[in-house]
C-alpha positions in Angstrom: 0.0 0.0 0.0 1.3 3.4 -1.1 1.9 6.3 2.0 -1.0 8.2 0.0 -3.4 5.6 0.2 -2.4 4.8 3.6 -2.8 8.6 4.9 -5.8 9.4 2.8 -7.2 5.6 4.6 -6.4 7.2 8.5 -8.1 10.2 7.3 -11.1 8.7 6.0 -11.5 6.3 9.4 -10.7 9.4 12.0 -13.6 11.6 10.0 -15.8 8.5 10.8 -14.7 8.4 14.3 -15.5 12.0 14.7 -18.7 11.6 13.7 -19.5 8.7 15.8 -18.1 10.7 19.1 -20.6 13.4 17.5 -23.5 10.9 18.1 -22.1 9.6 21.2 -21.7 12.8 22.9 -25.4 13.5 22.3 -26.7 10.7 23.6 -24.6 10.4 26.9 -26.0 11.7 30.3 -23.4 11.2 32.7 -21.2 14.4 32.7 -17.5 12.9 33.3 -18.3 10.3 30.5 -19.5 13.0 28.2 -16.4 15.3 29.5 -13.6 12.7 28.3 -15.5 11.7 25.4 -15.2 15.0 24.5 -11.8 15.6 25.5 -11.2 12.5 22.8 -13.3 13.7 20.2 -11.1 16.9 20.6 -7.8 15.3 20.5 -9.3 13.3 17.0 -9.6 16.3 15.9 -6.6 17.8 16.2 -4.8 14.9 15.0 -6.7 14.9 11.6 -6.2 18.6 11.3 -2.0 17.5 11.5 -2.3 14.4 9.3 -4.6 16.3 6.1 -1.7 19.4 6.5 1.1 17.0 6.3 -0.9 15.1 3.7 -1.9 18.4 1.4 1.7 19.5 1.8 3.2 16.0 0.0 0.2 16.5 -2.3 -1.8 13.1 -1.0 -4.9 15.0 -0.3 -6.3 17.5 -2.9 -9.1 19.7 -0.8 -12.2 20.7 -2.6 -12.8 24.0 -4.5 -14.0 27.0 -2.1 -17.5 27.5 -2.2 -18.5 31.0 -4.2 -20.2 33.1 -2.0 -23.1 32.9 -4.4 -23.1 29.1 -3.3 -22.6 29.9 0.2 -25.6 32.4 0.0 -27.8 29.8 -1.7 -27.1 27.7 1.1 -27.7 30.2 3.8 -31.2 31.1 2.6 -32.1 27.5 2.1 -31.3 26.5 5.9 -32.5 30.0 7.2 -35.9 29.2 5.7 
């Protein structure tokens, strides 16, 4: 397996992660349990945020286009409906 396919692999199982901390978090009552989840969740996050710099600076990961703001404004008025 090539480093590329192996970071953009990590990157793809750490945003699924995230979002199962997401739904965890929600759903947890007990405040110490929801603190460290969080506190996990947080230190996810900033380990992705490392990983996709490192990877978009060796040129594995290519980020999407920026949104236009006309795109971004679309958006904005659909959810602020």
């Amino acid at each position: 397996m090539k480093d590329k396919d192996m970071v953009n692999d990590v990157l793809s199982m750490v945003k699924s992660s995230l979002l199962n901390y997401e739904r965890v978090i929600s759903e947890t009552s007990n405040p110490q349990l929801r603190q460290t989840i969080q506190q996990i969740r947080n230190s996810d996050e900033d380990f992705q945020y490392r990983l996709y710099q490192a990877a978009a600076q060796k040129g594995f990961y290519t980020p999407a286009q920026p949104a236009s703001m006309q795109d971004i404004q679309q958006i904005r008025s659909q959810i602020m409906v």
